[in-house]
C-alpha positions as YAML, in Angstrom:
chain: A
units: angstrom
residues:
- id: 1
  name: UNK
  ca: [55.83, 75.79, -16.41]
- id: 2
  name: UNK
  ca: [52.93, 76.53, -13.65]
- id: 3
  name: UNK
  ca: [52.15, 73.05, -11.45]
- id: 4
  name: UNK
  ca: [49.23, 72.33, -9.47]
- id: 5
  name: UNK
  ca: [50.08, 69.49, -7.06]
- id: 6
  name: UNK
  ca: [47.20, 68.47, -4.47]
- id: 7
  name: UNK
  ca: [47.59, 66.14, -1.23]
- id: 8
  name: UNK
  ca: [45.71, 64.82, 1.21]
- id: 9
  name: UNK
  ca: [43.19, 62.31, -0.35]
- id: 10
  name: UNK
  ca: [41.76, 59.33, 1.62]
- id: 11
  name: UNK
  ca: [39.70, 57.19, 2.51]
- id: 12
  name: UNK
  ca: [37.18, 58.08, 5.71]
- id: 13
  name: UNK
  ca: [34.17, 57.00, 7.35]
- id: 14
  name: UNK
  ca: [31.11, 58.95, 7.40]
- id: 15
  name: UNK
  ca: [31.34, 61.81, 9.49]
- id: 16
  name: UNK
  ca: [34.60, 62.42, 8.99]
- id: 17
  name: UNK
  ca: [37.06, 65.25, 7.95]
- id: 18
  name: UNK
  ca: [39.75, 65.75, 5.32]
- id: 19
  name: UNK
  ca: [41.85, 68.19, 4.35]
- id: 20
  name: UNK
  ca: [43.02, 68.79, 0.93]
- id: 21
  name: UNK
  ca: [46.48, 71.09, -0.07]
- id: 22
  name: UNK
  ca: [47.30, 72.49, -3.13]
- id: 23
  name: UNK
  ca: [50.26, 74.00, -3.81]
- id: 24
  name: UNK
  ca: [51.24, 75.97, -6.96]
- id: 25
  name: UNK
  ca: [54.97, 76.19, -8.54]
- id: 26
  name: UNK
  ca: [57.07, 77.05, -11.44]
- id: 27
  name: UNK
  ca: [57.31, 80.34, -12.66]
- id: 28
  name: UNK
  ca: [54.08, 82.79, -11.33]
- id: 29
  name: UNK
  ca: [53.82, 86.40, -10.73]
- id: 30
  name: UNK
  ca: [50.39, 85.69, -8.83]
- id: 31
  name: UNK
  ca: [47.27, 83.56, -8.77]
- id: 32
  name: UNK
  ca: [44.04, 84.88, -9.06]
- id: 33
  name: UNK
  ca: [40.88, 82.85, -8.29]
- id: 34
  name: UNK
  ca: [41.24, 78.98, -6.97]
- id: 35
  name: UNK
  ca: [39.02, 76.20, -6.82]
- id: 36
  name: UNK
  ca: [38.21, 72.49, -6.05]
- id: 37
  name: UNK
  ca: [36.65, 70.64, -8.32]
- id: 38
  name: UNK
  ca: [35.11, 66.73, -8.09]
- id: 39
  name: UNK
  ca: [34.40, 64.32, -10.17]
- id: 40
  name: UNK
  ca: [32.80, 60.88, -9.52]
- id: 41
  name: UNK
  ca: [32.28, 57.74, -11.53]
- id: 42
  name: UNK
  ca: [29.87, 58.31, -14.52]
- id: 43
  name: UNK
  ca: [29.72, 61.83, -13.93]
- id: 44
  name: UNK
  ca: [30.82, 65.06, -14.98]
- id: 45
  name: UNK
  ca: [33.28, 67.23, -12.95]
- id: 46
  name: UNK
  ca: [31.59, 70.28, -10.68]
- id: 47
  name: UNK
  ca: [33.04, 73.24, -8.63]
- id: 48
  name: UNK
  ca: [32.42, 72.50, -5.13]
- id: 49
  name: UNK
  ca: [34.38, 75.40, -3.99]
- id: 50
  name: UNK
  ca: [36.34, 78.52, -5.34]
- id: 51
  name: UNK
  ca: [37.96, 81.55, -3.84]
- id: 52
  name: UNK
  ca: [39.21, 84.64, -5.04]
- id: 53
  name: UNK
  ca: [42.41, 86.86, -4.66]
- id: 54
  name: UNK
  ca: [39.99, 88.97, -1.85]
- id: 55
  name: UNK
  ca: [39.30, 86.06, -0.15]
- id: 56
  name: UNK
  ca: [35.56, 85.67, -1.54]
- id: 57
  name: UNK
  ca: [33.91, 82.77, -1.52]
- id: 58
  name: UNK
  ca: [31.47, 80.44, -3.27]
- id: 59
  name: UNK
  ca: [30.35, 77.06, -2.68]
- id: 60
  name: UNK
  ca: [27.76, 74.67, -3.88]
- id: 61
  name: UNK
  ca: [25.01, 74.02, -1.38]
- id: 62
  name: UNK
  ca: [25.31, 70.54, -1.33]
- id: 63
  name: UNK
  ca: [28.99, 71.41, 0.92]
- id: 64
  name: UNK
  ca: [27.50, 74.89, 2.45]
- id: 65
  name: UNK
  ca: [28.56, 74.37, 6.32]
- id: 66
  name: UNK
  ca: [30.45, 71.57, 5.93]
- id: 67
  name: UNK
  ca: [33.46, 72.81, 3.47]
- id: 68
  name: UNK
  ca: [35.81, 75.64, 4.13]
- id: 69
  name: UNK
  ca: [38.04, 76.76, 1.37]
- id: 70
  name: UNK
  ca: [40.81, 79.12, 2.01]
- id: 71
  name: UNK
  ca: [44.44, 80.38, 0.79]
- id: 72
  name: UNK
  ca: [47.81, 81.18, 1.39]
- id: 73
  name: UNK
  ca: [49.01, 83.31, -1.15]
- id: 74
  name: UNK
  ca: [52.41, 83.41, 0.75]
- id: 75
  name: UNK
  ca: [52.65, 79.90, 0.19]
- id: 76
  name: UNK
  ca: [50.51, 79.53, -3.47]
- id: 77
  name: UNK
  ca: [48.78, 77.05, -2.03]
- id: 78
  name: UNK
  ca: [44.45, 77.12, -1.52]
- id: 79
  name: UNK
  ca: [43.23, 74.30, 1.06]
- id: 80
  name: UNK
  ca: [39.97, 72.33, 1.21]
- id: 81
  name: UNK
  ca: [38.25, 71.49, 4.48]
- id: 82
  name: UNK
  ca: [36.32, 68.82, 4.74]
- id: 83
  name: UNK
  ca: [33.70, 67.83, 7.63]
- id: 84
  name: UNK
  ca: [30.98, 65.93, 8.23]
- id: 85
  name: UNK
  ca: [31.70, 63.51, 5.07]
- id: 86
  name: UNK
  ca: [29.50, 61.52, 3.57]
- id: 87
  name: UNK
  ca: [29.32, 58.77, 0.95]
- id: 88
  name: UNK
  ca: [27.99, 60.78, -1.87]
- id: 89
  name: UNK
  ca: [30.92, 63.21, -1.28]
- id: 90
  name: UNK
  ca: [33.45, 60.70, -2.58]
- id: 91
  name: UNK
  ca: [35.12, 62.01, -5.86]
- id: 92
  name: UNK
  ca: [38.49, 62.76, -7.36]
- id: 93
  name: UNK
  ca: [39.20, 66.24, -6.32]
- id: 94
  name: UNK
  ca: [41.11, 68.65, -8.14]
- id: 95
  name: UNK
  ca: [42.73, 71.76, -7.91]
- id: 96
  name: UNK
  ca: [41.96, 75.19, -9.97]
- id: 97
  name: UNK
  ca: [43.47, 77.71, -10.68]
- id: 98
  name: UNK
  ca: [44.04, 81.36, -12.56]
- id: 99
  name: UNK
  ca: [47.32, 81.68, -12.82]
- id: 100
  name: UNK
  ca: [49.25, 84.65, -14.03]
- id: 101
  name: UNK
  ca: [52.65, 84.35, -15.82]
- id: 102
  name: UNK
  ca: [55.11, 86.65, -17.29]
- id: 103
  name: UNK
  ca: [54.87, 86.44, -21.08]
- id: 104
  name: UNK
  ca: [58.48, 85.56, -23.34]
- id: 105
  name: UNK
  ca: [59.70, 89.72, -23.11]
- id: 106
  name: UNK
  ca: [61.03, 90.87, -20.37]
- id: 107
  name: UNK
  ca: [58.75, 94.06, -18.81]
- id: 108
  name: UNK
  ca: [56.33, 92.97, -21.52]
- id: 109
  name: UNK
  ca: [52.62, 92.06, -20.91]
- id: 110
  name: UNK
  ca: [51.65, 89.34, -18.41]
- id: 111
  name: UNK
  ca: [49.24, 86.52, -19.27]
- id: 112
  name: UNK
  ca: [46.48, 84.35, -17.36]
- id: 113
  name: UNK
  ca: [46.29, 81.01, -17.85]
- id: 114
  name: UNK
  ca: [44.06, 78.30, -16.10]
- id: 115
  name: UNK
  ca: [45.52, 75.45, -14.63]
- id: 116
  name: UNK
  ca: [44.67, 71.54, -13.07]
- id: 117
  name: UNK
  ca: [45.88, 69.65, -10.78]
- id: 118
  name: UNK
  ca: [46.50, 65.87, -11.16]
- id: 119
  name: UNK
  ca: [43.51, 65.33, -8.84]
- id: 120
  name: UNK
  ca: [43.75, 63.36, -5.49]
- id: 121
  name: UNK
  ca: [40.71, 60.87, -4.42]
- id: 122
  name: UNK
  ca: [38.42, 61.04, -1.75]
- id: 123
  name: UNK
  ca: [36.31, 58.16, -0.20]
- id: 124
  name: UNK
  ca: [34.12, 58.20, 2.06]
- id: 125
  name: UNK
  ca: [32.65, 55.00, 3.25]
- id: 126
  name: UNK
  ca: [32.41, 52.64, 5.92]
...
């Protein structure tokens, strides 16, 4: 069983910085693209960041020079950085992922599944 475990939530003042882990483990033969997602009261939850096995990236512009996203495939874990906060940033955040298992016969066919982390929350307020 694949886990998605993120860290690093808090509350900050405007103009702040976070970072956010998110470390992947269980059984995995690799993880394809991952992501961080938010979701605030009321609302529905939107990709604020993903990244790919190549190391492309893709934000929404609300974060574009502010957020970094970025991975360490060593360590299955993808990282959210987080600068120049500001109120309407505040959210849960969680972790995405396309995760690629080994299926139930040995040498057989692998499978992708996709995968969430618990989510961790952010606040940023003063």
């Amino acid at each position: 069983q694949v886990q998605l475990v993120e860290s690093g939530g808090g509350l900050v003042q405007p103009g702040g910085s976070l970072r956010l882990s998110c470390a992947a483990s269980g059984t995995m033969i690799s993880i394809n693209a991952m992501g961080w997602y938010r979701q605030a009261p009321g609302k529905q939850r939107d990709m604020v960041a993903r990244i790919d096995r190549g190391g492309n990236t893709d934000y929404i512009d609300s974060v574009k020079g502010r957020f970094t996203i970025s991975r360490d495939d060593a360590k299955n874990t993808v990282y959210l950085e987080m600068n120049s906060l500001k109120p309407e940033d505040t959210a849960v955040y969680y972790c995405n992922g396309d995760v690629v298992v080994p299926g139930p016969i040995s040498g057989g066919p692998l499978y992708e599944y996709n995968y969430w982390g618990q989510g961790t929350q952010v606040t940023v307020s003063s």
